[in-house]
C-alpha positions as a printed NumPy array, in Angstrom:
array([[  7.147,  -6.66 , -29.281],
       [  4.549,  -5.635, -27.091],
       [  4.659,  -2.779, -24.026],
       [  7.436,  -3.32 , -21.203],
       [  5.739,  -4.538, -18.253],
       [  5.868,  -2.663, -15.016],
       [  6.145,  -6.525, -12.983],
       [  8.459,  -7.642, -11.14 ],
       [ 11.364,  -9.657, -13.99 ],
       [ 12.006, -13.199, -13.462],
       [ 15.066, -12.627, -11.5  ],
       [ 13.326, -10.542,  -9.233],
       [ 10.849, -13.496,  -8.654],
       [ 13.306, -16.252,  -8.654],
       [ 15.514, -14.817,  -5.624],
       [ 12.129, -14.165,  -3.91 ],
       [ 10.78 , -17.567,  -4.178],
       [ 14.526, -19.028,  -3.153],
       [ 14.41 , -17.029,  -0.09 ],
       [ 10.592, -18.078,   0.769],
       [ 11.743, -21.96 ,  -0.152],
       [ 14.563, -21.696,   2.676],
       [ 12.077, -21.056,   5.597],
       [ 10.579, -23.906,   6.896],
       [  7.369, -22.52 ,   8.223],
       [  5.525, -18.548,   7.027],
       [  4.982, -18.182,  10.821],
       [  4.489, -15.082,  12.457],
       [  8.603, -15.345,  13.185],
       [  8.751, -14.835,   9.102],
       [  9.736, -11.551,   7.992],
       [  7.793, -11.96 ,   5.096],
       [  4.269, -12.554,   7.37 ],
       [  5.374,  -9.843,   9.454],
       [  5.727,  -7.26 ,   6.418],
       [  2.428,  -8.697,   5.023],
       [  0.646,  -8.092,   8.393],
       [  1.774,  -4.332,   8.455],
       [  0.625,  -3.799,   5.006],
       [ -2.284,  -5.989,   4.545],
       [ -5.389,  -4.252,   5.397],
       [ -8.177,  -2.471,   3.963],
       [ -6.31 ,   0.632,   4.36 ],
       [ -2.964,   0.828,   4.4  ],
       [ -2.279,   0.393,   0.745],
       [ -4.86 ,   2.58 ,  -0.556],
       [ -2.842,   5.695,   1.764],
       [  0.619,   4.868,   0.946],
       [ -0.697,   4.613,  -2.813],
       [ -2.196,   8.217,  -2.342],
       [  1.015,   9.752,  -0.631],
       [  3.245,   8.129,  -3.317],
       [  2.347,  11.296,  -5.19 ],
       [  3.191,  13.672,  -2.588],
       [  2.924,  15.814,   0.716],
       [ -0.777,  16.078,   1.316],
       [ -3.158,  17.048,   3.865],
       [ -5.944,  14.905,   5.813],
       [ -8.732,  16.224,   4.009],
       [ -6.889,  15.473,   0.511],
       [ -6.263,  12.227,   1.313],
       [-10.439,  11.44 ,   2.722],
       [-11.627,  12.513,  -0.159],
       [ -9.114,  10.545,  -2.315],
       [ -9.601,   7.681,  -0.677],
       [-13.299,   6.649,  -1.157],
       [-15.405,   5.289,   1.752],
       [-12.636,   5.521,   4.264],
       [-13.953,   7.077,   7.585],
       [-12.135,   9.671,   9.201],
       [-11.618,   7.307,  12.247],
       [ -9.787,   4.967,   9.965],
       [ -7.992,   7.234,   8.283],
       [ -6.7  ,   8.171,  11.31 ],
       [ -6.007,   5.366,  12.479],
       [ -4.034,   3.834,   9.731],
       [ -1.934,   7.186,   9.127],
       [ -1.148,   6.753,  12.992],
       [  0.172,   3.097,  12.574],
       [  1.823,   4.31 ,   9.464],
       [  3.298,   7.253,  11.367],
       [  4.497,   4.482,  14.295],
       [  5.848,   2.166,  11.975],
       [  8.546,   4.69 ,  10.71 ],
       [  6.274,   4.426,   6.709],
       [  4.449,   7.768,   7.082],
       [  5.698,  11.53 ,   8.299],
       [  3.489,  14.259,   9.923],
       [  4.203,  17.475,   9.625],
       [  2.645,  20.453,  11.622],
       [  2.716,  23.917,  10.596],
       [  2.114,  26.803,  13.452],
       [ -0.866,  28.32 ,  12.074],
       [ -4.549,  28.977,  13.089],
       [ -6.017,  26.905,  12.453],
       [ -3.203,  24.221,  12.493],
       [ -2.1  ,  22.522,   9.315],
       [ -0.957,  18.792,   9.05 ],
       [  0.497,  17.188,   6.079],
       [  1.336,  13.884,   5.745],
       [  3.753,  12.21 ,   3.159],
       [  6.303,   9.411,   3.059],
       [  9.134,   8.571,   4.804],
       [ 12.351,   7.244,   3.183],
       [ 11.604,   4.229,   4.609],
       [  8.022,   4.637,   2.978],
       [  9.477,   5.747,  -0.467],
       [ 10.63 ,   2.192,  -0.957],
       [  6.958,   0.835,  -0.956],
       [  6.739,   2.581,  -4.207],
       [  8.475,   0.388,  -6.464],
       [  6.389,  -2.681,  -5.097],
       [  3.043,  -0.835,  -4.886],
       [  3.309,   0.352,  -8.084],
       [  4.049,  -2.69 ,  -9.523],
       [  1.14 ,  -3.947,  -7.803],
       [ -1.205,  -1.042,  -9.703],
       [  0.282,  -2.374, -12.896],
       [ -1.315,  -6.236, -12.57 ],
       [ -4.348,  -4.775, -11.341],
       [ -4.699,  -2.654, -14.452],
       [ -3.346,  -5.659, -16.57 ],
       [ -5.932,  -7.959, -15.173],
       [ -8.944,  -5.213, -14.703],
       [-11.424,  -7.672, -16.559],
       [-10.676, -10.708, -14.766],
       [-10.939,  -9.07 , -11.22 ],
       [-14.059,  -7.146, -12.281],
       [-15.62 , -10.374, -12.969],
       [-14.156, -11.844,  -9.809],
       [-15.511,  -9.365,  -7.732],
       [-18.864,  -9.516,  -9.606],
       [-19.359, -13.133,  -8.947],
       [-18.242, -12.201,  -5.429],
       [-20.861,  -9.991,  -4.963],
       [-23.588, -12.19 ,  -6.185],
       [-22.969, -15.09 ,  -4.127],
       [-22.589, -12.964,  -1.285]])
């Protein structure tokens, strides 16, 4: 028997697809576009991924996060921050220290995000050559 896979068991997936096949329309009313919306950007992800591990500061998290700019990093820790995902903490020093980590709310992302990791590890090969072909056409 092989290793036990970090993705989401059949049950999981079968109440999730029952609850998608009773709406009649994935409009912007759907709780499920909505949550997608908040999460889905080039961003997000890649931060809540980083502060999964921990309390960390700004600059910790920039140079985790390659290529983000430090207006977008701000910017997506500030909608993280308003959407009740992300906390920011500031300590009364000189110069002033921030750390950001998650909320409880923000905690249970992790589950979900990390099964996420676990496919993209799975299937490293097949989205390297995705991205690839991607690339060349592009």
């Amino acid at each position: 028997m092989g290793p036990k896979s970090n993705l989401p068991q059949p049950d999981i997936v079968g109440r999730a697809l029952e609850r998608i096949g009773k709406k009649p329309l994935l409009d912007e009313t759907c709780i499920v576009h909505r949550a997608f919306a908040l999460l889905a950007d080039k961003w997000t992800l890649l931060v809540l991924l980083a502060l999964m591990h921990g309390r960390k500061r700004y600059s910790a998290l920039q140079r985790q996060i390659g290529g983000v700019s430090p207006k977008m990093l701000t910017q997506t820790l500030r909608a993280l921050e308003e959407h009740g995902l992300v906390e920011r903490e500031v300590f009364p020093e000189v110069p002033p220290r921030v750390e950001y980590a998650l909320t409880d709310f923000g905690r249970t992302l992790s589950e979900p995000l990390a099964s996420l990791c676990e496919w993209a590890v799975e299937h490293e090969g097949r989205l390297r050559a995705v991205l690839a072909s991607e690339r060349s056409r592009g």
